[in-house]
PQR file of N, CA, C, O and H, with PARSE charges and radii, in Angstrom:
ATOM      1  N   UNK A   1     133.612  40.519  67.300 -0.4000 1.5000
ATOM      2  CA  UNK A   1     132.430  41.173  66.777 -0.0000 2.0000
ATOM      3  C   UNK A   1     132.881  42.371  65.930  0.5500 1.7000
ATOM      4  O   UNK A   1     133.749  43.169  66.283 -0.5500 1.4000
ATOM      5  N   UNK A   2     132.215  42.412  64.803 -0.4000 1.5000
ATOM      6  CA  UNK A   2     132.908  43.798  63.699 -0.0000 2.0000
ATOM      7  C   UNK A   2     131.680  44.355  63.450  0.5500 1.7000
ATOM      8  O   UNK A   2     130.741  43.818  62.863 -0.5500 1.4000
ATOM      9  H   UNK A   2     131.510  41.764  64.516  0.4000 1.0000
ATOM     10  N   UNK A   3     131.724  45.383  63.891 -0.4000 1.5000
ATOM     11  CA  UNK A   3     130.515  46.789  63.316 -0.0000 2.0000
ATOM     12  C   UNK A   3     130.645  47.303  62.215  0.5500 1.7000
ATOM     13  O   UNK A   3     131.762  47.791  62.041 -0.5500 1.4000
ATOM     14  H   UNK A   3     132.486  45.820  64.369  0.4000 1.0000
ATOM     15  N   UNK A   4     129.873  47.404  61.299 -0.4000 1.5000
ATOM     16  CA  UNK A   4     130.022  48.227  59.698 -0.0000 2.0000
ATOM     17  C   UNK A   4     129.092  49.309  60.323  0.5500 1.7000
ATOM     18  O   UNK A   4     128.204  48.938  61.090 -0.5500 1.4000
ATOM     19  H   UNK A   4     128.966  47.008  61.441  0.4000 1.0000
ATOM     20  N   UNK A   5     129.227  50.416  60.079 -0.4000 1.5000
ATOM     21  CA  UNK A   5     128.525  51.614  59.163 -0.0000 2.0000
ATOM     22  C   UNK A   5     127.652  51.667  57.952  0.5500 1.7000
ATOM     23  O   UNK A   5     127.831  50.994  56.937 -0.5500 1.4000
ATOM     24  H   UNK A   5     129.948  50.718  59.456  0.4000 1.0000
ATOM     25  N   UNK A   6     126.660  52.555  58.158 -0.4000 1.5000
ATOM     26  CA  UNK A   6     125.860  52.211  56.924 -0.0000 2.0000
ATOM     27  C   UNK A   6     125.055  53.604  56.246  0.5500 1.7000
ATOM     28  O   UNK A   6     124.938  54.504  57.077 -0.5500 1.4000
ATOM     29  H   UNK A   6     126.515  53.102  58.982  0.4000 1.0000
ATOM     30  N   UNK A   7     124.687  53.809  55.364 -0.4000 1.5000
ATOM     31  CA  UNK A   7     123.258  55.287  55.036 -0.0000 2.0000
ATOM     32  C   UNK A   7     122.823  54.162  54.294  0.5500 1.7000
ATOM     33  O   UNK A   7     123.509  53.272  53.791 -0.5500 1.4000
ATOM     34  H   UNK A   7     124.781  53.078  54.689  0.4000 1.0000
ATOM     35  N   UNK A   8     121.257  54.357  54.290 -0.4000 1.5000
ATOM     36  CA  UNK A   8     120.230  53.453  53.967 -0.0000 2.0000
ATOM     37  C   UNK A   8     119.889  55.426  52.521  0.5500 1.7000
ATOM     38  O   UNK A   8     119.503  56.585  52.666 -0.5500 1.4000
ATOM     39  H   UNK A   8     120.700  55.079  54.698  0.4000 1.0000
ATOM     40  N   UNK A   9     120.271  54.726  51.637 -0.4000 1.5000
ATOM     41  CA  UNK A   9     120.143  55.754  50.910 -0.0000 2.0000
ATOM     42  C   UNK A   9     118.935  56.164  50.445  0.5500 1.7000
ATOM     43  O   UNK A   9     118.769  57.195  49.795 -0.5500 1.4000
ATOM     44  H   UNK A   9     120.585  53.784  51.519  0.4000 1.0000
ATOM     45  N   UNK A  10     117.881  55.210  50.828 -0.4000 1.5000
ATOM     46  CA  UNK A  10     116.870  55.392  50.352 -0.0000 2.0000
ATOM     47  C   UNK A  10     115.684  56.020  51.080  0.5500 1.7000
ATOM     48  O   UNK A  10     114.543  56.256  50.682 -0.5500 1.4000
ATOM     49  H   UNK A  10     118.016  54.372  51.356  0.4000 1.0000
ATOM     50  N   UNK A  11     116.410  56.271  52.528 -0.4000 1.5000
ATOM     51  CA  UNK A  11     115.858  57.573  53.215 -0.0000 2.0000
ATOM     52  C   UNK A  11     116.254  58.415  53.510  0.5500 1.7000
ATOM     53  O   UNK A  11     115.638  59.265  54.152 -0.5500 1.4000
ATOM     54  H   UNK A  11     117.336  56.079  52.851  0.4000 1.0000
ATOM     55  N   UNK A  12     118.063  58.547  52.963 -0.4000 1.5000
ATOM     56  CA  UNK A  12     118.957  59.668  53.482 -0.0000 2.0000
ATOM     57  C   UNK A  12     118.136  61.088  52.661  0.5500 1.7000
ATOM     58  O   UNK A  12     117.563  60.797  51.611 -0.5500 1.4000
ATOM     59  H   UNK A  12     118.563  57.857  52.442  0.4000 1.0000
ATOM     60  N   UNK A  13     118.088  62.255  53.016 -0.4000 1.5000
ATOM     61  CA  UNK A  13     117.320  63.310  52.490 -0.0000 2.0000
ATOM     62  C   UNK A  13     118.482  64.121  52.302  0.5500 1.7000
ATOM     63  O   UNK A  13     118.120  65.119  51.679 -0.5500 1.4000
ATOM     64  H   UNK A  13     118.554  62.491  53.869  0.4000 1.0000
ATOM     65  N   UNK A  14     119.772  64.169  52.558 -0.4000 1.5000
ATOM     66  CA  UNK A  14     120.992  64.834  52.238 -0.0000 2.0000
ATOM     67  C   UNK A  14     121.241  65.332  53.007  0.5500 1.7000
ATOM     68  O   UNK A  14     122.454  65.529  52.939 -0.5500 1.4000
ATOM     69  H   UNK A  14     120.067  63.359  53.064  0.4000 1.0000
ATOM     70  N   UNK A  15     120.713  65.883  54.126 -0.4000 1.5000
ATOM     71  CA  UNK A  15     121.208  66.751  54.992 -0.0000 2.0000
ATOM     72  C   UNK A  15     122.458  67.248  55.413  0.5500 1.7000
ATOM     73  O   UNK A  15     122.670  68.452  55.561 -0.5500 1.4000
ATOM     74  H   UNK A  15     119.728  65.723  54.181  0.4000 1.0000
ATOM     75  N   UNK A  16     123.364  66.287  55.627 -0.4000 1.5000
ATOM     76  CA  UNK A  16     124.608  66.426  55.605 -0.0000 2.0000
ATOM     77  C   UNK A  16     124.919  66.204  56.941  0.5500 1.7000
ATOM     78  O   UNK A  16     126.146  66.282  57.012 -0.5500 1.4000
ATOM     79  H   UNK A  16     123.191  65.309  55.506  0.4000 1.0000
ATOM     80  N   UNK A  17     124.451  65.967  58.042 -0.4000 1.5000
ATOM     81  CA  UNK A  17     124.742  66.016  59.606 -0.0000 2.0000
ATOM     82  C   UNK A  17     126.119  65.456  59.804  0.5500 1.7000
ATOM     83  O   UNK A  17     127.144  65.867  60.348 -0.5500 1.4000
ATOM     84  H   UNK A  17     123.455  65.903  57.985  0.4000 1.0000
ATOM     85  N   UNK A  18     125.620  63.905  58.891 -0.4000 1.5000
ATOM     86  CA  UNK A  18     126.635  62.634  59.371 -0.0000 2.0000
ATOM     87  C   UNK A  18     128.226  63.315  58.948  0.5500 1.7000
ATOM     88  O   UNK A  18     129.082  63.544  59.802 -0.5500 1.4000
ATOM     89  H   UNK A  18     124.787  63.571  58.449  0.4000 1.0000
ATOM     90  N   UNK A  19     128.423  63.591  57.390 -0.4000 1.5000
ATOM     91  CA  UNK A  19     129.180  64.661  56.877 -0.0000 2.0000
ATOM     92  C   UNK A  19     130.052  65.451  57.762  0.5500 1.7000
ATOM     93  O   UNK A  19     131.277  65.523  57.854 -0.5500 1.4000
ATOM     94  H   UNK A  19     127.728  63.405  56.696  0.4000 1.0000
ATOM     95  N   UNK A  20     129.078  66.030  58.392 -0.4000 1.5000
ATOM     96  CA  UNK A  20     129.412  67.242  58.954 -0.0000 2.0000
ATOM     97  C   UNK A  20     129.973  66.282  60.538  0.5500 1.7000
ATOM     98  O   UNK A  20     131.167  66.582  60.567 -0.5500 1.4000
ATOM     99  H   UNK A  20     128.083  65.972  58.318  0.4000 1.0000
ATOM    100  N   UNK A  21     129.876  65.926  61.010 -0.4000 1.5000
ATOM    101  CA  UNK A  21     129.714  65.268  62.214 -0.0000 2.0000
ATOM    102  C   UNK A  21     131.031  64.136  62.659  0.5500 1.7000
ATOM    103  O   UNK A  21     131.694  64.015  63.689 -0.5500 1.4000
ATOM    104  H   UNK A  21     128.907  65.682  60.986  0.4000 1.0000
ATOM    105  N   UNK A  22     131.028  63.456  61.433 -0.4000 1.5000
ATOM    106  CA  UNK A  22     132.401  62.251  61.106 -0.0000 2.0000
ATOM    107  C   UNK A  22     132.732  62.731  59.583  0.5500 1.7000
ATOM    108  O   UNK A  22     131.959  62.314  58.720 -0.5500 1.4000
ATOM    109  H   UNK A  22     130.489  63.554  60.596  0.4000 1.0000
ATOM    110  N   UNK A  23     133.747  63.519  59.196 -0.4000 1.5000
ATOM    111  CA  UNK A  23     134.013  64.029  57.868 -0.0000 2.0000
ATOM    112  C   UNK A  23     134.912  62.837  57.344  0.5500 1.7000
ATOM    113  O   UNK A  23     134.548  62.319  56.288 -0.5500 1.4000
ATOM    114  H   UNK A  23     134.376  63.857  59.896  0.4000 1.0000
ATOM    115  N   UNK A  24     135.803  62.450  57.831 -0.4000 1.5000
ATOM    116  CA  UNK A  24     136.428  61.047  57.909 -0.0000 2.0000
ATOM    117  C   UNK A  24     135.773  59.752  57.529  0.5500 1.7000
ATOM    118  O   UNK A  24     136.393  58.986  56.792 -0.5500 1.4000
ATOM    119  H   UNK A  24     136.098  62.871  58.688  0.4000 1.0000
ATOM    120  N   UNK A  25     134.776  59.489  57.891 -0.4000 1.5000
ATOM    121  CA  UNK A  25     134.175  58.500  57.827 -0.0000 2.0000
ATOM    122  C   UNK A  25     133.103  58.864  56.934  0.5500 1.7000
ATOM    123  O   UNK A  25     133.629  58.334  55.956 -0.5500 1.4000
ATOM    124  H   UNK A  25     134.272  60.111  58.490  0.4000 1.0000
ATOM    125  N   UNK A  26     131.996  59.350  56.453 -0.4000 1.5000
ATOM    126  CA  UNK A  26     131.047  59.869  55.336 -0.0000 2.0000
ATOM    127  C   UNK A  26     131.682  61.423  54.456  0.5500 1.7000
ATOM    128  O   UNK A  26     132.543  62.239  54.783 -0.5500 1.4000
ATOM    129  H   UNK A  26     131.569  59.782  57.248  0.4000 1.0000
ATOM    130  N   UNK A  27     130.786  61.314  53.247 -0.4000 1.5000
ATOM    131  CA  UNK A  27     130.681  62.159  52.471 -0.0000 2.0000
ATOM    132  C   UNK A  27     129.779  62.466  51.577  0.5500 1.7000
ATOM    133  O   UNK A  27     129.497  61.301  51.296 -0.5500 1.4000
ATOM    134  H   UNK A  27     130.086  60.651  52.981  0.4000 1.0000
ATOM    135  N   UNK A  28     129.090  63.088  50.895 -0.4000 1.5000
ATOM    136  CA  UNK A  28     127.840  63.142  50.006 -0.0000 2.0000
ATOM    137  C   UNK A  28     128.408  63.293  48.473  0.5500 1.7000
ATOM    138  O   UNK A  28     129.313  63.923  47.926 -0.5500 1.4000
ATOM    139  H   UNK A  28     129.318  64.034  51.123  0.4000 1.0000
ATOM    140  N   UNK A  29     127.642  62.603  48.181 -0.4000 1.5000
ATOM    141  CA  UNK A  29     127.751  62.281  46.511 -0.0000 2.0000
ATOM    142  C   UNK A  29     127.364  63.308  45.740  0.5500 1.7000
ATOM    143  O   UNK A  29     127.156  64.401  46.265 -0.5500 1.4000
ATOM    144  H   UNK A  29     126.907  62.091  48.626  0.4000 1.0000
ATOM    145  N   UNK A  30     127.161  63.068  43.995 -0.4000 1.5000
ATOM    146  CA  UNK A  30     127.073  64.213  43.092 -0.0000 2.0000
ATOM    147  C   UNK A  30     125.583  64.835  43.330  0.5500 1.7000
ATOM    148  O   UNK A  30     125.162  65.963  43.076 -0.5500 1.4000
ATOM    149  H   UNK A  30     127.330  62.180  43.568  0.4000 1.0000
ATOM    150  N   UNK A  31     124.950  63.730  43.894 -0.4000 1.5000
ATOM    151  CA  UNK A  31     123.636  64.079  44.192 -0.0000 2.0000
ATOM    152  C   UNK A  31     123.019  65.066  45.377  0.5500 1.7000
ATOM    153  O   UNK A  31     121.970  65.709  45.349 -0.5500 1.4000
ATOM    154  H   UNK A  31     125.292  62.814  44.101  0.4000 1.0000
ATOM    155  N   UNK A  32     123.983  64.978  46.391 -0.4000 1.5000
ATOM    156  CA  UNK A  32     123.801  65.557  47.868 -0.0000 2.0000
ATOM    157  C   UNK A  32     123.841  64.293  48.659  0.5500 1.7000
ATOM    158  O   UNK A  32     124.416  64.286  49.747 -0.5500 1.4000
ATOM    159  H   UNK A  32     124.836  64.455  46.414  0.4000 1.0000
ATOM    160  N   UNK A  33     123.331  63.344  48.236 -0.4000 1.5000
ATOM    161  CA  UNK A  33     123.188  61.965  49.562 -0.0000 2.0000
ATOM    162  C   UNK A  33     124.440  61.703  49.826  0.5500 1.7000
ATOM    163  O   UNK A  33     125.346  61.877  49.011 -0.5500 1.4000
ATOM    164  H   UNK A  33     122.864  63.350  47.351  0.4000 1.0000
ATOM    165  N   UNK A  34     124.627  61.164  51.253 -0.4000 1.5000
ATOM    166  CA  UNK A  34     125.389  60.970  52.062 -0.0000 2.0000
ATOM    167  C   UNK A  34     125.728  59.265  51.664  0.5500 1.7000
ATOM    168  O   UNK A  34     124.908  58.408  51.334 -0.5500 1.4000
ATOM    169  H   UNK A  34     123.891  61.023  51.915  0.4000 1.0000
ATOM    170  N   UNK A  35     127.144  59.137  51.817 -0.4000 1.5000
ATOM    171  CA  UNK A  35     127.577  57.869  52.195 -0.0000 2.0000
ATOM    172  C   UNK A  35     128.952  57.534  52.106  0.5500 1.7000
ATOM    173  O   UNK A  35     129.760  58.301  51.582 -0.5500 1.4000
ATOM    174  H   UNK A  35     127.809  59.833  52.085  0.4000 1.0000
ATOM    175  N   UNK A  36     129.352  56.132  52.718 -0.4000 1.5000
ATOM    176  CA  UNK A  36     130.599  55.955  53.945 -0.0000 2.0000
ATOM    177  C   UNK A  36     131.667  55.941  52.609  0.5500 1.7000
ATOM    178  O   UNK A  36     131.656  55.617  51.422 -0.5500 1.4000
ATOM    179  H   UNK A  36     128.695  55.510  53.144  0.4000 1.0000
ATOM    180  N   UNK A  37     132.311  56.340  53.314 -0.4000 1.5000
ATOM    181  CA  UNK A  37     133.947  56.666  52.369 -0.0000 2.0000
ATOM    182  C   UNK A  37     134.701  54.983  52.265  0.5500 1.7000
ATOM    183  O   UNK A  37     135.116  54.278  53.185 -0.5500 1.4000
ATOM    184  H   UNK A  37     132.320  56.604  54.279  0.4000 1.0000
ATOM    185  N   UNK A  38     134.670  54.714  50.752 -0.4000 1.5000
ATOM    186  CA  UNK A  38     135.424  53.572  50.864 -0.0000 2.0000
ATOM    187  C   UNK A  38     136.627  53.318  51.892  0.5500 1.7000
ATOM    188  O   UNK A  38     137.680  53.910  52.126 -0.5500 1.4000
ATOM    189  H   UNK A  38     134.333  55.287  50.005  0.4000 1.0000
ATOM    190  N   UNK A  39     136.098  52.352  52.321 -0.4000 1.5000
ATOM    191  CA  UNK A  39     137.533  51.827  53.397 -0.0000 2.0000
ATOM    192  C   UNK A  39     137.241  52.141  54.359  0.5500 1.7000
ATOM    193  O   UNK A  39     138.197  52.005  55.123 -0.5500 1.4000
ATOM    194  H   UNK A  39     135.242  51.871  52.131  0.4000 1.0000
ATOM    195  N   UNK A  40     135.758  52.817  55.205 -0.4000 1.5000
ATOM    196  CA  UNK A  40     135.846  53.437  55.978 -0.0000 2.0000
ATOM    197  C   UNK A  40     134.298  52.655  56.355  0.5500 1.7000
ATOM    198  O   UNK A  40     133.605  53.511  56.904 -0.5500 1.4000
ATOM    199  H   UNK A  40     134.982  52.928  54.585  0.4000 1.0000
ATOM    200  N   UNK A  41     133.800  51.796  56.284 -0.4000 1.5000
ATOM    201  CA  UNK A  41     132.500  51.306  56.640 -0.0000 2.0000
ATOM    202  C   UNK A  41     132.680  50.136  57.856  0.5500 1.7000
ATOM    203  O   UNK A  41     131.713  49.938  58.592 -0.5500 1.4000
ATOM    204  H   UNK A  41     134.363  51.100  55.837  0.4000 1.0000
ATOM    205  N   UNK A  42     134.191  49.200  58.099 -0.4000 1.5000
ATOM    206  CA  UNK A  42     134.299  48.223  58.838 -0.0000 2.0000
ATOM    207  C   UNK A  42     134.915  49.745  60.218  0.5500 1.7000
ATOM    208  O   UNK A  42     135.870  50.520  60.270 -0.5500 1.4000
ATOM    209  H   UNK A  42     134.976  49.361  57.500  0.4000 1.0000
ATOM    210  N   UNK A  43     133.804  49.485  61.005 -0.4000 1.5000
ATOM    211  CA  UNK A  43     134.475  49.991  62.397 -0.0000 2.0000
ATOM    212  C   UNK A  43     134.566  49.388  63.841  0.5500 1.7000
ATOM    213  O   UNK A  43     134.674  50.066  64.863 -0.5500 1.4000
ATOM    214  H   UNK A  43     133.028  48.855  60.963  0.4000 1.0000
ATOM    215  N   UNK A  44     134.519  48.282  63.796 -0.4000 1.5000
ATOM    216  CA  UNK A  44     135.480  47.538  64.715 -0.0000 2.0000
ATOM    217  C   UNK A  44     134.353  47.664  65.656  0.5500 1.7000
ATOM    218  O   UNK A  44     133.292  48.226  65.387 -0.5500 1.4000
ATOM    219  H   UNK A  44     134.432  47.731  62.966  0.4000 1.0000
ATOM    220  N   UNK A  45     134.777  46.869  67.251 -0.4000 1.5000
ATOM    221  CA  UNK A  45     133.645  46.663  68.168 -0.0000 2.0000
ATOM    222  C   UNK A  45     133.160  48.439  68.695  0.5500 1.7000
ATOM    223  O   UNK A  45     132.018  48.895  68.761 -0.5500 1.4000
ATOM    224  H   UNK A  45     135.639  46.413  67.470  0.4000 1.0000
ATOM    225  N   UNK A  46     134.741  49.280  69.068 -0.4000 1.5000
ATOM    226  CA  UNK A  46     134.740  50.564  69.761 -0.0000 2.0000
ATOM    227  C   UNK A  46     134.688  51.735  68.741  0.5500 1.7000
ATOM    228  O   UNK A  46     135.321  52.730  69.094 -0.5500 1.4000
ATOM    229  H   UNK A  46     135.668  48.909  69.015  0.4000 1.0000
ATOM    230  N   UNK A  47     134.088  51.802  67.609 -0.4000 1.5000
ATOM    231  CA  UNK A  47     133.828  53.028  66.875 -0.0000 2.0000
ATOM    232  C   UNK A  47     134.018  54.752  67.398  0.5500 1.7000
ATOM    233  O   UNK A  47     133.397  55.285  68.317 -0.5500 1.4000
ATOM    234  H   UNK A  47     133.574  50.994  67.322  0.4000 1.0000
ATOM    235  N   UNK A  48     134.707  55.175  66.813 -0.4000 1.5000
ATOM    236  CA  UNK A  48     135.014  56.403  67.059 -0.0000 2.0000
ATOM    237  C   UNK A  48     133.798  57.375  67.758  0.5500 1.7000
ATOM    238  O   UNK A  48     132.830  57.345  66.998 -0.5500 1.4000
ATOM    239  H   UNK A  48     135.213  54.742  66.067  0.4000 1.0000
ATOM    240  N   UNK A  49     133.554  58.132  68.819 -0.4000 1.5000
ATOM    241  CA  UNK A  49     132.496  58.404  69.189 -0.0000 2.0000
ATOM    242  C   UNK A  49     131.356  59.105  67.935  0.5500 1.7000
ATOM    243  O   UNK A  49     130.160  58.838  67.827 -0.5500 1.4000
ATOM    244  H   UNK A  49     134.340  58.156  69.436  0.4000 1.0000
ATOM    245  N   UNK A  50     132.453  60.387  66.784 -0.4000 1.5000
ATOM    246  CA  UNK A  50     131.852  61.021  65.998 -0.0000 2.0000
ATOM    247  C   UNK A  50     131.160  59.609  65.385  0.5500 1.7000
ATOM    248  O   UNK A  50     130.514  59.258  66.372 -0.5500 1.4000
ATOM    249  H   UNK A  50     133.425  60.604  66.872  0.4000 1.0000
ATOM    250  N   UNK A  51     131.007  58.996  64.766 -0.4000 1.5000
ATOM    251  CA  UNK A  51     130.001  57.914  64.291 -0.0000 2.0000
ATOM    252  C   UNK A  51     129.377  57.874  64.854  0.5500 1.7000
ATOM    253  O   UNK A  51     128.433  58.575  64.488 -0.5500 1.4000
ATOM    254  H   UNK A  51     131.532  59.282  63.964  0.4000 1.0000
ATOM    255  N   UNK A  52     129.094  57.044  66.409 -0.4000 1.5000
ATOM    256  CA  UNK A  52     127.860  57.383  66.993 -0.0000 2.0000
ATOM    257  C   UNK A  52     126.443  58.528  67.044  0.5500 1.7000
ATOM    258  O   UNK A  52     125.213  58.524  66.986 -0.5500 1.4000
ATOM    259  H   UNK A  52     129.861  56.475  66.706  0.4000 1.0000
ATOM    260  N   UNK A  53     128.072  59.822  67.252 -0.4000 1.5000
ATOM    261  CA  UNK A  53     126.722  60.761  67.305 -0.0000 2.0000
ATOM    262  C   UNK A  53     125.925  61.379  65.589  0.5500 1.7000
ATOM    263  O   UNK A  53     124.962  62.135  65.458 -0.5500 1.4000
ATOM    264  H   UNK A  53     129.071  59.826  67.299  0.4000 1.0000
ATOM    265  N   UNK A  54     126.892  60.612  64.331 -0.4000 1.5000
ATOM    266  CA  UNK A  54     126.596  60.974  63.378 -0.0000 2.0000
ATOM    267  C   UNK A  54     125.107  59.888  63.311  0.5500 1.7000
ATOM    268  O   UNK A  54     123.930  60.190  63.108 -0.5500 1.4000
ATOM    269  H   UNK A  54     127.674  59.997  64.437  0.4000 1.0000
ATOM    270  N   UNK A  55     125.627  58.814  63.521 -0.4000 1.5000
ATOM    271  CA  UNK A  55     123.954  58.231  63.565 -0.0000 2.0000
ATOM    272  C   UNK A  55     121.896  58.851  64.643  0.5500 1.7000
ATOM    273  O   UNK A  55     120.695  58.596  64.547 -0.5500 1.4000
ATOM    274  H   UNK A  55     126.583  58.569  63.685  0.4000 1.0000
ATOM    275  N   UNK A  56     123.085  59.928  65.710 -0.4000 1.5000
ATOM    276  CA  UNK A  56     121.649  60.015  66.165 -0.0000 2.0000
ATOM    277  C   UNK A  56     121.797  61.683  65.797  0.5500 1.7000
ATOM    278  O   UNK A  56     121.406  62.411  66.709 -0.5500 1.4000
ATOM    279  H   UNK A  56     124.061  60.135  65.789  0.4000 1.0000
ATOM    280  N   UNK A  57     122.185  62.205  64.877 -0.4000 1.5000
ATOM    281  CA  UNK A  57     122.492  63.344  64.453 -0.0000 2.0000
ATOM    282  C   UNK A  57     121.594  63.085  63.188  0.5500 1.7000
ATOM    283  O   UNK A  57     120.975  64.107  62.892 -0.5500 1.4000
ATOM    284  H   UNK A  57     122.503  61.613  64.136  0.4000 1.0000
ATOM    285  N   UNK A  58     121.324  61.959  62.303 -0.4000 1.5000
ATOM    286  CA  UNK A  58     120.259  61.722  61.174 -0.0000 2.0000
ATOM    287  C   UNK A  58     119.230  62.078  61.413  0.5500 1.7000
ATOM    288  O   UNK A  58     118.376  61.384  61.964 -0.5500 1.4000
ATOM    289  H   UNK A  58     121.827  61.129  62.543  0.4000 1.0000
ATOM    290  N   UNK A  59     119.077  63.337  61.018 -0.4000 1.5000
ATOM    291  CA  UNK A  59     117.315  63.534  61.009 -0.0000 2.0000
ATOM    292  C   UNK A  59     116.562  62.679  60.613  0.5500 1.7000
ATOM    293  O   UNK A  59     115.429  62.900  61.039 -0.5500 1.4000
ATOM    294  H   UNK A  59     119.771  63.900  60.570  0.4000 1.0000
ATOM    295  N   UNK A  60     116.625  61.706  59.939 -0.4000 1.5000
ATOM    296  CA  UNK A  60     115.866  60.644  59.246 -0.0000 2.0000
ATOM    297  C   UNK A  60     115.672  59.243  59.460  0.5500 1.7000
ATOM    298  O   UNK A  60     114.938  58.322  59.098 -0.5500 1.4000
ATOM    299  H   UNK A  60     117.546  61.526  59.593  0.4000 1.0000
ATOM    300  N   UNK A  61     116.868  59.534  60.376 -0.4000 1.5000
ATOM    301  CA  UNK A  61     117.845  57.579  60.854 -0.0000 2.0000
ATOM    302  C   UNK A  61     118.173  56.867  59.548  0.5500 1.7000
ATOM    303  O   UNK A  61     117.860  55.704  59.294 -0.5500 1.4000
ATOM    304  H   UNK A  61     117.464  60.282  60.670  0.4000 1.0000
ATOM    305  N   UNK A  62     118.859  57.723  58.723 -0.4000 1.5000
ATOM    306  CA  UNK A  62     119.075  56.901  57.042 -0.0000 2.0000
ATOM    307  C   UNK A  62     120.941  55.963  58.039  0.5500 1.7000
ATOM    308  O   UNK A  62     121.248  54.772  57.994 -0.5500 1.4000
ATOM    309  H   UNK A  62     119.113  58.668  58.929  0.4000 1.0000
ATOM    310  N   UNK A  63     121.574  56.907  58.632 -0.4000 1.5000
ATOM    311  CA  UNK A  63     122.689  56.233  59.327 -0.0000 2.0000
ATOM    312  C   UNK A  63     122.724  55.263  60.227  0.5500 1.7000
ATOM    313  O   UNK A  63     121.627  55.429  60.760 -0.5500 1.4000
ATOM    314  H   UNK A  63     121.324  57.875  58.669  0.4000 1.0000
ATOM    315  N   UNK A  64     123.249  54.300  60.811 -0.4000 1.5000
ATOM    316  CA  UNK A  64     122.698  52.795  61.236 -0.0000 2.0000
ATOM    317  C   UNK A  64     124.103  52.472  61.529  0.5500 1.7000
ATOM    318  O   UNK A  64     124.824  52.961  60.660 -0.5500 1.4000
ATOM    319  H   UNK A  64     124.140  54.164  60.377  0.4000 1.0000
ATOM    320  N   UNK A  65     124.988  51.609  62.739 -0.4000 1.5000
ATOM    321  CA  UNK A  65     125.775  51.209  62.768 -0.0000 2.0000
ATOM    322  C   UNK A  65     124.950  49.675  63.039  0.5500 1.7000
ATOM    323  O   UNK A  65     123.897  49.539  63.662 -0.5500 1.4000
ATOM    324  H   UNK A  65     124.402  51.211  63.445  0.4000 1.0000
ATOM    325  N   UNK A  66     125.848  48.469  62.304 -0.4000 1.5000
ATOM    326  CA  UNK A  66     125.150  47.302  62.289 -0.0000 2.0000
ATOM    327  C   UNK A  66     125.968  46.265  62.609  0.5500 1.7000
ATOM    328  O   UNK A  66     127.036  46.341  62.002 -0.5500 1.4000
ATOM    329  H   UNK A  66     126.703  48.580  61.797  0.4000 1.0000
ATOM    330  N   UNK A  67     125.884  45.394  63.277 -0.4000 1.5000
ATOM    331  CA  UNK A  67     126.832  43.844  63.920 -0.0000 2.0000
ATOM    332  C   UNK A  67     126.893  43.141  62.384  0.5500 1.7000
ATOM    333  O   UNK A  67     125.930  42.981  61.635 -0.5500 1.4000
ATOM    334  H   UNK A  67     125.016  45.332  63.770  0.4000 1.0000
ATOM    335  N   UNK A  68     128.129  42.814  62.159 -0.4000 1.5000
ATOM    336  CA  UNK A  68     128.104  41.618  60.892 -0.0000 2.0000
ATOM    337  C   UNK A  68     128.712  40.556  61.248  0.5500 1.7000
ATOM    338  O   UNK A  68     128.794  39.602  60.475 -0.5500 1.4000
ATOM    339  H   UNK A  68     128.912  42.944  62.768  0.4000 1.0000
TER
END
């Protein structure tokens, strides 16, 4: 089973949590919106905890870890 990472950009509001939270794994664009650092979206069944809490750290829930 392989978990991707995700920002649904089209509700991310910029905040920066995820950013701030997994710096490794996200970053925000020229715009302010947040999203996953190439190479850094396949995270395996056991994801690093900071991902987790960067997803319930989204004020918005734009962050999402998803089964592919």
């Amino acid at each position: 089973m392989t978990e991707r990472v995700r920002v649904d950009r089209d509700r991310c509001m910029g905040a920066g949590m995820c950013a701030l939270t997994a710096p490794e794994v996200f970053t925000q664009d020229d715009e302010g919106l947040s999203e996953v650092l190439p190479g850094r979206g396949e995270v395996g069944p056991s994801p690093d905890p900071r991902v987790r809490e960067a997803v319930r750290a989204c004020p918005v829930g734009a962050v999402r870890v998803e089964v592919v």
